[in-house]
N, C-alpha and C positions, 0 to 999 in steps of 0.2 A: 407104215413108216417106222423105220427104224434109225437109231444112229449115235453115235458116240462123239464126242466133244472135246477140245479142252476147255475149263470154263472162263478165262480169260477172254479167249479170241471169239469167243460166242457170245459174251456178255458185250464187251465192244461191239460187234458186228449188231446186239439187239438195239442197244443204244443209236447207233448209227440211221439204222431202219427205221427208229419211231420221231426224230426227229417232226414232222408234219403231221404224226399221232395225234389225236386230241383236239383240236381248233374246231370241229364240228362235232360235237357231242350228241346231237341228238340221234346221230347215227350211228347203231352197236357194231356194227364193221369196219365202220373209221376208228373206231376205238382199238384195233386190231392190229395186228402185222399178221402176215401169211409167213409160214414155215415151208419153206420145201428143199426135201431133200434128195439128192441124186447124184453119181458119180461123184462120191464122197467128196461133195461142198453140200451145206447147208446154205439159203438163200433165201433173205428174209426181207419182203418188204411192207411198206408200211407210206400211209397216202391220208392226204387230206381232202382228195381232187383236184387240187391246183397244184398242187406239187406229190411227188412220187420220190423215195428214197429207196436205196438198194443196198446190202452191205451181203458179202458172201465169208464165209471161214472155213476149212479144211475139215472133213469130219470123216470118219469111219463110217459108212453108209451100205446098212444090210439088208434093208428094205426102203427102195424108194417109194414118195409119198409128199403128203403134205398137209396143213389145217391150217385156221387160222382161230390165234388166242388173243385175251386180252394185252395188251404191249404192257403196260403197269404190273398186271398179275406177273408174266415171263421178267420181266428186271428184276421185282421183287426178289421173285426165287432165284434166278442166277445170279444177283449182284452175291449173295450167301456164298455160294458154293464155292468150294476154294478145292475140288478134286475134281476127275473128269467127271462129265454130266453124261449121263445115259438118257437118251430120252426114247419114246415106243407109243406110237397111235394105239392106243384101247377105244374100246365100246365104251367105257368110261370117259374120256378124255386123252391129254398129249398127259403119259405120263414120264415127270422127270427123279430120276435118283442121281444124286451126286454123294457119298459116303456112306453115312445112312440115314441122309434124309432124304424122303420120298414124297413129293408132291402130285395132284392132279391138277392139271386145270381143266376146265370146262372147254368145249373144242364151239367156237360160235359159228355160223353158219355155216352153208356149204363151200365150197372150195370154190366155185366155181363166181359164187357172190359176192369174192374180193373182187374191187377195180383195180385191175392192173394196166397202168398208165403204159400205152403203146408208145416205143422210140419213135419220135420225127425223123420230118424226111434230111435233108443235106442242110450240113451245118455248117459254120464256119470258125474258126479260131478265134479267139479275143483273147488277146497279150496283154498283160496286166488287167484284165478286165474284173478279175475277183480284189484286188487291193484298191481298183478304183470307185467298186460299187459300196468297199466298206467305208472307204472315204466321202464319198458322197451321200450316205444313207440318210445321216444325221439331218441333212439339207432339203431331205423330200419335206412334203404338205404332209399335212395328218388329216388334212380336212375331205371327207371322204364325198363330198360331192366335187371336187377338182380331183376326181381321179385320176386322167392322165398325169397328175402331176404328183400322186403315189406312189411315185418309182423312180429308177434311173433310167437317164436316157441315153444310149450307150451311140451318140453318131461318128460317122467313121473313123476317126480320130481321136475324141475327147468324152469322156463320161460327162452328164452332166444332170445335175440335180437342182431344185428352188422350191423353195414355196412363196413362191410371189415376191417374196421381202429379200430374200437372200439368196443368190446363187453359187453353188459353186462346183468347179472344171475337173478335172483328172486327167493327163492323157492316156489313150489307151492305142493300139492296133490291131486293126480288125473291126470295129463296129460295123453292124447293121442294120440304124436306125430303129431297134427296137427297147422298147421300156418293158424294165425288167422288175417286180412290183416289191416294195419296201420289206412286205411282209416275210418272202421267201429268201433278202438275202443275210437274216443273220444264221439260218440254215445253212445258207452254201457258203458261209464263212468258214464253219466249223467241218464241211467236207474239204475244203483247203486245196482243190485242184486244180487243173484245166479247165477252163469256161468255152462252151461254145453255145454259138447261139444261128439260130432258125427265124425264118418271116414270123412262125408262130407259136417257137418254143423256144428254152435251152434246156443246156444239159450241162452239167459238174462233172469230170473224173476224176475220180483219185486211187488210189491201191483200191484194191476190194469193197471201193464204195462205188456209186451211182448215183446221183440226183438230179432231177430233169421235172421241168415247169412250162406253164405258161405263160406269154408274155404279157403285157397289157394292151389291148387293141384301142389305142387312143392316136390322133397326131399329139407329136409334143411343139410347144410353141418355138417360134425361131428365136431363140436364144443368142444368136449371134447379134441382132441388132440394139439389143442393150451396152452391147459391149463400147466403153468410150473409146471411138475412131480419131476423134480430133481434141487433145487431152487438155485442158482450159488450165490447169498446174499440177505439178507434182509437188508429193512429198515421202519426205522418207522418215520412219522413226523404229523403235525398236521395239515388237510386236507387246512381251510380257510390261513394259513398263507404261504402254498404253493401257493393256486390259487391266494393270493393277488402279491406272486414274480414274478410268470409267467407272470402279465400283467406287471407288473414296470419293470420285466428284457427284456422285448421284447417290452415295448413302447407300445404296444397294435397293434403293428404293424408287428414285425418281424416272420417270417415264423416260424423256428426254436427255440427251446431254449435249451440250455446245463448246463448239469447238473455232475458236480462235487463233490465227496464226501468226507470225511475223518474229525477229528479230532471232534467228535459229533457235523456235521452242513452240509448242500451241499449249494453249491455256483450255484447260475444261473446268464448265461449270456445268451444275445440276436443274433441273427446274422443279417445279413446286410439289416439296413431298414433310407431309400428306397435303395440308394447304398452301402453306405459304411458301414461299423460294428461299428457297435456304441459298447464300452466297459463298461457293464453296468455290476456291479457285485451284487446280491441282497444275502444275506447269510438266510438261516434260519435253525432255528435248529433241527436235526435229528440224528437219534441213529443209527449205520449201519458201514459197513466196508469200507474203500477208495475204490472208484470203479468213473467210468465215463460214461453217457449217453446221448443219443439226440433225441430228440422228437418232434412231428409237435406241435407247440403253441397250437392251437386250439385245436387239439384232448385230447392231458394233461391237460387243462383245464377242456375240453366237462367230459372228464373221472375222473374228480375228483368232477364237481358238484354235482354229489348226495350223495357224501359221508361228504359233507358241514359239522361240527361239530363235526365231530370227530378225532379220532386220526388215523392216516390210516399205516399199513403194507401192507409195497411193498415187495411182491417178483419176483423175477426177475431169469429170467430163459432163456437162447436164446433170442431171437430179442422180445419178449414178458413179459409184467410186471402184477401181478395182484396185484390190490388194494383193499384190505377189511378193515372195520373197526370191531373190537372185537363189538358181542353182537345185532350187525347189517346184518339183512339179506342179503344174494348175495354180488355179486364181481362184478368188473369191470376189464377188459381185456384191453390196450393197447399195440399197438406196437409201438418200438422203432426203430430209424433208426441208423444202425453200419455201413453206406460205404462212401468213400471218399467224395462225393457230400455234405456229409453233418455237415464236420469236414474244422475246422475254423485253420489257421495257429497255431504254437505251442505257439508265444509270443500272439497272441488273444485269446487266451482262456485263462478264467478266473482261477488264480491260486487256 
């Protein structure tokens, strides 16, 4: 193997490829990208097992060929190089000259003992499906024994992500009921392309790049029946100067916060941090009927970040609240807590 480079578009392109580099370490070929070279492109990839990336660049190609090196080692020495890169399979190693400096690297296995991740079979499109899965990321589980719920679930229409506590929607076009896993999508963030997806893969395109996974073989739950059908009251308030009360009403501290409504404004108070209840009343203003609520601090926050700037309608329906903002895509889902654990004496709570 032989081939010549510029070193810009070949340092991208190694970048690109190693993305899924590295997450399994105890294996020396995951540690890898493969190099090959032919019909002057260079094509480089690089695999975790679950996910495959691809990045190709334009090279001067006098012998085709190929190896696979350590991805770290190759960055290293090309991130340097600031003239064209020469590189040449030796009995030594891939060796690279860029000016005059002259590197080996060690060539790791055979060629043959990279896994190169096979394209699936017929795909299908998903329209907005890369801006919905970065909006929903946040919302998956961490908890890795509720695996199905490690991922996005992309069904026909709507992205949608929770971890038990918090749900939240994306529209999209095109899904095909498949969840697509936490892990691989701040990867196919940074490939920035077309999403398609498979019964039992997808794939990313973008210029010169390629990224393709597996999905998660789980059912995900029916998410639609949380949704409040029959809405028991609205209200409307302005998203930033709720999440500013929640932190002032609870200190930044306290578990809980309670939410009091009536005479166009809801009142929050905090509950007991560290022991005793601090009587902290924060007012802000909102449009809606007297009604009362309690909710974990952090979740009504978590659930009200993305909706930052605007004005948000809550509807409220059973143990469940959703927040949308008018003109803004997807909803957000919280639950609220209604049982004795979590209800403050009648003179502690905020009038």
């Amino acid at each position: 193997m032989k081939f010549s480079v510029e070193a810009k578009p070949f340092a991208t392109a190694i970048v690109a490829a190693s993305l899924p580099v590295g997450r399994r370490g105890a294996i020396p070929v995951l540690q890898c990208v493969q190099i090959l070279a032919k019909d002057n492109t260079v094509t480089i990839h690089g695999t975790d097992l679950d996910v495959s990336s691809i990045a190709t660049c334009e090279a001067a190609v006098s012998d085709a060929g190929g190896c696979n090196v350590n991805a770290d080692d190759l960055k290293a020495v090309i991130s340097r190089a600031t003239a064209l890169v020469h590189a040449s399979l030796t009995q030594a190693g891939l060796r690279i000259e860029s000016g005059r400096a002259v590197t080996v690297l060690p060539v790791i296995s055979d060629l043959a003992d990279f896994p190169i991740m096979k394209p699936a079979g017929e795909m299908t499109e998903v329209i907005g499906g890369i801006d919905a899965l970065v909006a929903c990321a946040p919302f998956c589980s961490k908890d890795e024994t509720r695996a199905g719920l490690c991922g996005v679930f992309l069904d026909d229409d709507t992205a949608i992500a929770t971890d038990g506590k918090i749900l939240r929607t994306q529209p999209i076009s095109g899904g095909n009921r498949t969840i697509i896993p936490t892990a691989a999508i701040a990867m196919m963030q940074k490939v920035a392309g077309r999403l398609f997806c498979g019964p039992t893969s997808w794939r990313v395109e973008a210029e010169n790049r390629v990224m393709m996974g597996k999905v998660l073989d789980w059912a995900y739950p029916d998410w639609k029946r949380i949704v409040p059908a029959s809405p028991e009251w609205l209200m409307t308030f302005d998203a930033d100067e709720m999440i500013s009360a929640i932190g002032a009403a609870t200190l930044g501290r306290a578990s809980w916060v309670f939410i009091a409504a009536g005479d166009g404004e809801v009142v929050l108070s905090g509950d007991k941090f560290p022991d005793l209840h601090v009587d902290t009343k924060i007012p802000v203003r909102a449009d809606g009927p007297t009604g009362s609520i309690v909710f974990s601090a952090a979740f009504l926050a978590a659930a009200l970040a993305p909706l930052s700037g605007g004005v948000v309608e809550a509807t409220f329906g059973g143990d469940t609240v959703k927040f949308s903002v008018s003109g803004r895509d997807g909803f957000v889902i919280a639950q609220s807590m209604r049982d004795a654990r979590t209800s403050l004496p009648a003179q502690q709570v905020a009038a």
